[in-house]
Backbone bond lengths (Angstrom), bond angles and torsions (degrees), N, CA, C in turn:
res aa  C-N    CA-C-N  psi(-1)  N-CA   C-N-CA  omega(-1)  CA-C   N-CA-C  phi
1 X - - - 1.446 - - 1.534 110.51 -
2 X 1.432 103.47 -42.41 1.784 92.60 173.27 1.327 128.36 -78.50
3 X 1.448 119.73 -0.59 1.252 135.43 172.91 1.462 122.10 -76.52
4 X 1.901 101.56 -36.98 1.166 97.63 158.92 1.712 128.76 -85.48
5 X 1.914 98.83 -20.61 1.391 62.64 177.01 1.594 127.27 -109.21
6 X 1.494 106.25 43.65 1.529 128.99 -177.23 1.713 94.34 -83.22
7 X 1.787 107.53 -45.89 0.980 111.75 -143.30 2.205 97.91 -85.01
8 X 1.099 113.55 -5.85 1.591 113.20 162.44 1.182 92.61 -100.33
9 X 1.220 159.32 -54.61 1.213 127.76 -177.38 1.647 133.24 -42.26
10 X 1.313 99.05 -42.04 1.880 115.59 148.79 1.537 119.88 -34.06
11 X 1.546 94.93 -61.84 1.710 96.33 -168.02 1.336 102.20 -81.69
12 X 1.527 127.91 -42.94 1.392 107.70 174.19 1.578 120.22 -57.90
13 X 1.626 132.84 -33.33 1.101 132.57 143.60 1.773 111.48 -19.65
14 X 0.985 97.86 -98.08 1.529 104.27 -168.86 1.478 115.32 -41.38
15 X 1.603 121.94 -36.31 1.399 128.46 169.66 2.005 111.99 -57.12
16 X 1.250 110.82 -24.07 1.445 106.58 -156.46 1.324 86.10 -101.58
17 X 1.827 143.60 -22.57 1.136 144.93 -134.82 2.056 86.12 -112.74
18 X 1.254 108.47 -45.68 1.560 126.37 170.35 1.711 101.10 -53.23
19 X 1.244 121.89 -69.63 1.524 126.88 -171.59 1.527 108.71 -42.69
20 X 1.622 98.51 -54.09 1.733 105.55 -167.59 1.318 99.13 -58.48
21 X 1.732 126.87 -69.55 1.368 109.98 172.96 0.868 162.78 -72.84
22 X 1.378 106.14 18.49 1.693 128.51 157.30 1.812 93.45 -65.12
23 X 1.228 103.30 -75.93 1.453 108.92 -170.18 1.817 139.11 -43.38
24 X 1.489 83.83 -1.62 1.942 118.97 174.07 1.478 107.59 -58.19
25 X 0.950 105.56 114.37 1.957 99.01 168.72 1.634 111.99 -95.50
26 X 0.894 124.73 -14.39 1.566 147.73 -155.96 1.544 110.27 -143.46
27 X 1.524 103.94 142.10 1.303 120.59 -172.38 1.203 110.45 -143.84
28 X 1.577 132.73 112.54 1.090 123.13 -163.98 1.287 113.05 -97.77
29 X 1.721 133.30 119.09 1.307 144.41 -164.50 1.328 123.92 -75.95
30 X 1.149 96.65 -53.67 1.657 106.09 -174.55 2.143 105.97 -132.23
31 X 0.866 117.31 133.81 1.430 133.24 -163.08 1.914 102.10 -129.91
32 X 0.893 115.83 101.90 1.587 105.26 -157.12 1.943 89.74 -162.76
33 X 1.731 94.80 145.73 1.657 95.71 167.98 1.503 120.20 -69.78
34 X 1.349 135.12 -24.02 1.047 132.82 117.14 1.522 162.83 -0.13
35 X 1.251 86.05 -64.16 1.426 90.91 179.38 1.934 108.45 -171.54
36 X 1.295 105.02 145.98 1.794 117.67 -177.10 1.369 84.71 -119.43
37 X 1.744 102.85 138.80 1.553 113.45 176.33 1.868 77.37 -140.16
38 X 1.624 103.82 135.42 1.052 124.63 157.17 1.726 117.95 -119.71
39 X 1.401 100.06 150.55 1.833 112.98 160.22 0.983 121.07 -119.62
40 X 1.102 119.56 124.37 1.958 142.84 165.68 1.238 113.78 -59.26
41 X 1.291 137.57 165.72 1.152 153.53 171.32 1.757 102.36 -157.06
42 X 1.380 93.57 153.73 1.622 108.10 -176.28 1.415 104.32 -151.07
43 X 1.329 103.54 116.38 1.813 104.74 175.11 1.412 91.98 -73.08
44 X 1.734 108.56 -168.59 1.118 139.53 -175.24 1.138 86.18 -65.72
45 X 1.753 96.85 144.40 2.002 103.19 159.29 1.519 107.79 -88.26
46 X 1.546 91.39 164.72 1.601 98.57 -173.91 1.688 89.80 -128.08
47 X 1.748 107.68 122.76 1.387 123.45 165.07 0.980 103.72 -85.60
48 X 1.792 108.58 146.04 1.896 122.60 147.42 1.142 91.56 -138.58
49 X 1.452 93.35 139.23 1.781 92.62 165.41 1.365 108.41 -105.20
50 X 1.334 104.18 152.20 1.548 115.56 -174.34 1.528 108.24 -118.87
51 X 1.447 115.00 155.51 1.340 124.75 -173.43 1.593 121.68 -112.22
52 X 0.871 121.81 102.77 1.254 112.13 -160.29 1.995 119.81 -108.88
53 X 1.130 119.81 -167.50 1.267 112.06 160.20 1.392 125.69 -48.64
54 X 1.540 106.08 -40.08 1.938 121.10 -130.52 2.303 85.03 -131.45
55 X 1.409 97.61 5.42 1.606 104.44 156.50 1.772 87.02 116.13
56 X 1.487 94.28 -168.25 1.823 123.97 176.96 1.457 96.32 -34.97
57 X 1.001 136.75 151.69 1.507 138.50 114.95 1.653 118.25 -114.78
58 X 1.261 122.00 143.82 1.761 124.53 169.83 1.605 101.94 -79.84
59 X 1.018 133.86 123.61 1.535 126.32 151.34 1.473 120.23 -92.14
60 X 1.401 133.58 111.20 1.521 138.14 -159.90 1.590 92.88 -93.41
61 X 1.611 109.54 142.65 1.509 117.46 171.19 1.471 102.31 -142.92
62 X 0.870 120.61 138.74 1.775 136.33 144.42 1.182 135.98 -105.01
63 X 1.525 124.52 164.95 1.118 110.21 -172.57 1.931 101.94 -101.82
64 X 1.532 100.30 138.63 1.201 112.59 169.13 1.270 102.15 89.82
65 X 1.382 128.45 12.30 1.438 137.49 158.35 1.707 123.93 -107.29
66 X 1.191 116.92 151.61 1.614 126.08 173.29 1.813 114.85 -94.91
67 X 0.914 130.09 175.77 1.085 127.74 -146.24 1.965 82.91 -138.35
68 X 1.432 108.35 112.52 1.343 125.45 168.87 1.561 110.64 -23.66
69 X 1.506 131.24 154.86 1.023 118.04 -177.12 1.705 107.42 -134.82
70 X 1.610 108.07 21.22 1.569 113.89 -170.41 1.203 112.60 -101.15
71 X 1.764 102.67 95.63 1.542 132.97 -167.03 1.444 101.38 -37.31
72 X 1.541 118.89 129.83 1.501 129.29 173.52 1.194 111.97 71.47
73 X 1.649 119.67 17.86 1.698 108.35 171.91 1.732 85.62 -130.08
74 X 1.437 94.82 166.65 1.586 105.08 172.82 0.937 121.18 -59.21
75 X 1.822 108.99 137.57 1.509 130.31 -147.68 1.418 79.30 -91.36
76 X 1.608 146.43 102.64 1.266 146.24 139.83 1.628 133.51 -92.43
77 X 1.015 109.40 117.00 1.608 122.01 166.56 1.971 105.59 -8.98
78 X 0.892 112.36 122.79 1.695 127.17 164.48 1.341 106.41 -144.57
79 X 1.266 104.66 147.58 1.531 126.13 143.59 1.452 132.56 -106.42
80 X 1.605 97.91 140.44 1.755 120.92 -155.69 1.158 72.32 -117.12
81 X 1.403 111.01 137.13 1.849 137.50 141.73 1.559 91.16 -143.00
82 X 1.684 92.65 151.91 1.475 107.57 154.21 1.220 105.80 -92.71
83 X 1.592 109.28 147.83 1.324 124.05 144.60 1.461 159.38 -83.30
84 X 0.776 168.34 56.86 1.510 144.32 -112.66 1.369 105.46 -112.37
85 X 1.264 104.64 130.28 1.172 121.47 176.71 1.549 126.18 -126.77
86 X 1.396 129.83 128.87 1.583 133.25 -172.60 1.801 99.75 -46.14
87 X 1.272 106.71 127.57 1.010 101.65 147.90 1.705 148.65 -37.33
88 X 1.285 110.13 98.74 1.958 105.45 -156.64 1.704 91.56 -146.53
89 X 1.262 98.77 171.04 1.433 116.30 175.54 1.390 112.75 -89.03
90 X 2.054 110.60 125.61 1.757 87.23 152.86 1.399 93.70 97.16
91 X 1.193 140.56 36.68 1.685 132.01 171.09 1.449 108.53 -81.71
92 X 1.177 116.58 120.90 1.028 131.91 154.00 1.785 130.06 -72.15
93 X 1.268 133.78 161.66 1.153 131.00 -162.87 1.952 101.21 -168.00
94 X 1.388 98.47 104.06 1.290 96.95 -177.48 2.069 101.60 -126.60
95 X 1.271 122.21 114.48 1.440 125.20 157.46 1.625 118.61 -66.07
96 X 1.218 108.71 145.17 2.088 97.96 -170.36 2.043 78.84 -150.61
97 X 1.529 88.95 115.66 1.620 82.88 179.96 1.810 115.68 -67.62
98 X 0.914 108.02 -3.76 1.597 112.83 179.47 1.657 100.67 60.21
99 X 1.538 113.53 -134.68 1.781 136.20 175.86 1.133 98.21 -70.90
100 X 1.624 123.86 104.09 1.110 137.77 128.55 1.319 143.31 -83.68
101 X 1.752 138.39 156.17 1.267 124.64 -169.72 1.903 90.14 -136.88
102 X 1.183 126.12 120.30 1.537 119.37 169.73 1.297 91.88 -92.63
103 X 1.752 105.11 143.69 1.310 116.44 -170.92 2.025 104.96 -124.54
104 X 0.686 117.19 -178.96 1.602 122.13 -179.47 1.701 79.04 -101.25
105 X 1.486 130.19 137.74 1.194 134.72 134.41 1.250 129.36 -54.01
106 X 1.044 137.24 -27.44 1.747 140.37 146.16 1.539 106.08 -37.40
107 X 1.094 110.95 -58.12 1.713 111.04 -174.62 1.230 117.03 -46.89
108 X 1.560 110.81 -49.42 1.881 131.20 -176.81 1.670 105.74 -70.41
109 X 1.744 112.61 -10.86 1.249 101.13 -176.80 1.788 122.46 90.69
110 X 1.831 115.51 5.89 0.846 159.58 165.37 1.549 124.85 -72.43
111 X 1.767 108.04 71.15 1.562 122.51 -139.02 1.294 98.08 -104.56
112 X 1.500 124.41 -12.74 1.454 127.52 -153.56 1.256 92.52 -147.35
113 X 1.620 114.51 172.26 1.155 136.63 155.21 1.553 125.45 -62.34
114 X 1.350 130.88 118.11 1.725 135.55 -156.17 1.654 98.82 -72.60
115 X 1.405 84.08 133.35 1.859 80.76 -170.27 1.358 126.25 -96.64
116 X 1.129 116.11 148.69 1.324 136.50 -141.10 1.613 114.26 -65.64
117 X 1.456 139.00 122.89 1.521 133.41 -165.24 1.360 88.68 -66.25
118 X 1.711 90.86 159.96 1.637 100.28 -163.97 1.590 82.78 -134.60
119 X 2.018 97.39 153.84 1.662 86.82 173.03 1.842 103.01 -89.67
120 X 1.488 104.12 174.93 1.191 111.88 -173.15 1.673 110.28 -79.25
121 X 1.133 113.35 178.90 1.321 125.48 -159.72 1.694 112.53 -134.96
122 X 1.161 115.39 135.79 1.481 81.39 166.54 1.463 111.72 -110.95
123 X 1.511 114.84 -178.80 1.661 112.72 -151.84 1.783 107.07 -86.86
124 X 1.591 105.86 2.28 1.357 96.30 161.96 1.844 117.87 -113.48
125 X 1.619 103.77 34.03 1.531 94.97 -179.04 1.589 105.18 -77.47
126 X 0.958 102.06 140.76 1.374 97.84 159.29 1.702 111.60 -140.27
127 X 1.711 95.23 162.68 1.562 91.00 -161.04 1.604 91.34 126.86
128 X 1.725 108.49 157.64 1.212 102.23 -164.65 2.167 100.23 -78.41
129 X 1.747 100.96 -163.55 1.602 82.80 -173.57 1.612 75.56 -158.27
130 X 2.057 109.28 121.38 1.537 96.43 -158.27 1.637 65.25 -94.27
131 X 1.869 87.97 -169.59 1.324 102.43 -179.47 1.646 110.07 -115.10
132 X 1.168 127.20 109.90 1.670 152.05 -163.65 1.457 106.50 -68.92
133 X 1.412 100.48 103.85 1.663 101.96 172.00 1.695 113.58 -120.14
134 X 1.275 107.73 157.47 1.634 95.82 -174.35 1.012 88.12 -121.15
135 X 1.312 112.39 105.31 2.054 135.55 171.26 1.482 112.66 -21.29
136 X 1.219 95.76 -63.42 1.618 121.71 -155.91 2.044 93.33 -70.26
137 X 0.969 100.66 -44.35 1.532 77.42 -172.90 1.801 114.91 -101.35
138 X 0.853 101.74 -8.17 2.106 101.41 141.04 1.476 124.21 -71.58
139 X 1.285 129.06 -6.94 1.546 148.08 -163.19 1.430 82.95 -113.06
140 X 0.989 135.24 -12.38 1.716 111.81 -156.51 1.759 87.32 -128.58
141 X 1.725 109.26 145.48 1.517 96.72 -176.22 1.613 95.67 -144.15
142 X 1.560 90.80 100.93 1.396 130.64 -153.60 1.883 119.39 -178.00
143 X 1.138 104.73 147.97 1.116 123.07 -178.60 1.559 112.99 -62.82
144 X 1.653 120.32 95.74 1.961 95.77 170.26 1.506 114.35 -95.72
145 X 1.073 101.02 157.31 1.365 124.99 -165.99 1.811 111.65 -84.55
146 X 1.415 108.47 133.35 1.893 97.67 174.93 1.829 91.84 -134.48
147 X 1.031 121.36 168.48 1.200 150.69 -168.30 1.778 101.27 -71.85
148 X 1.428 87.01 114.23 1.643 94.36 170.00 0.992 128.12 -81.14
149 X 1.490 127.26 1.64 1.509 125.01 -173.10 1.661 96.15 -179.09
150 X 1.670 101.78 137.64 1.878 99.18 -173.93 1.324 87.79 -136.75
């Protein structure tokens, strides 16, 4: 009897240890007083397009990602982890896109312009609620930049 029930405790072990790391977006490389090197992963994006007052918008989602929160710029997929780090002088913080693939947005199903993060609301506003775009960086066709670390 304890053999068997050692032996589901095993497989549910190994089943729950399989689940969690599928569900990993990040892999941490190097662990050193020195220096932390992490890797990203990004499933497939998932388009909807949305309809709005001010026309189409695409809203992009992934799994195991959050959805940017920099009011009037495109609502894009990020990942938040904390870090912890020893208290020291002088941290540096460098992103290095590594293997990239630029894709045509038509291909991904990416028909519209990605729509714009909105601030939150709370569930007793009432009153209308426009929808916040920041001109200047939909006008511009180029990469903007947000803060890698706060």
């Amino acid at each position: 009897m304890k053999n068997i029930l050692l032996f589901f405790v095993v497989i549910i072990t190994l089943f729950t240890t399989e689940i969690s790391a599928q569900n990993e977006h990040y892999r941490v490389v190097e662990n050193s007083f020195e220096k932390v090197k992490i890797n990203f992963t990004v499933d497939p994006i998932s388009p909807v397009d949305v309809k709005t007052d001010q026309g189409f918008f695409t809203r992009l989602t992934t799994d195991g990602y959050i959805s940017s929160t920099s009011v009037g710029n495109p609502e894009l997929p990020v990942m938040v982890k904390m870090i912890e780090i020893p208290l020291c002088d002088g941290i540096h913080i460098t992103a290095t896109p590594g293997d990239f693939v630029i894709y045509d947005a038509a291909e991904l199903g990416i028909n519209h312009p990605v729509f714009p993060a909105q601030p939150s609301y709370s569930k007793s506003h009432e009153g209308t609620i426009d929808l916040i775009k920041n001109a200047s960086t939909y006008a511009t066709n180029a990469f903007y930049e947000a803060e890698l670390a706060i």
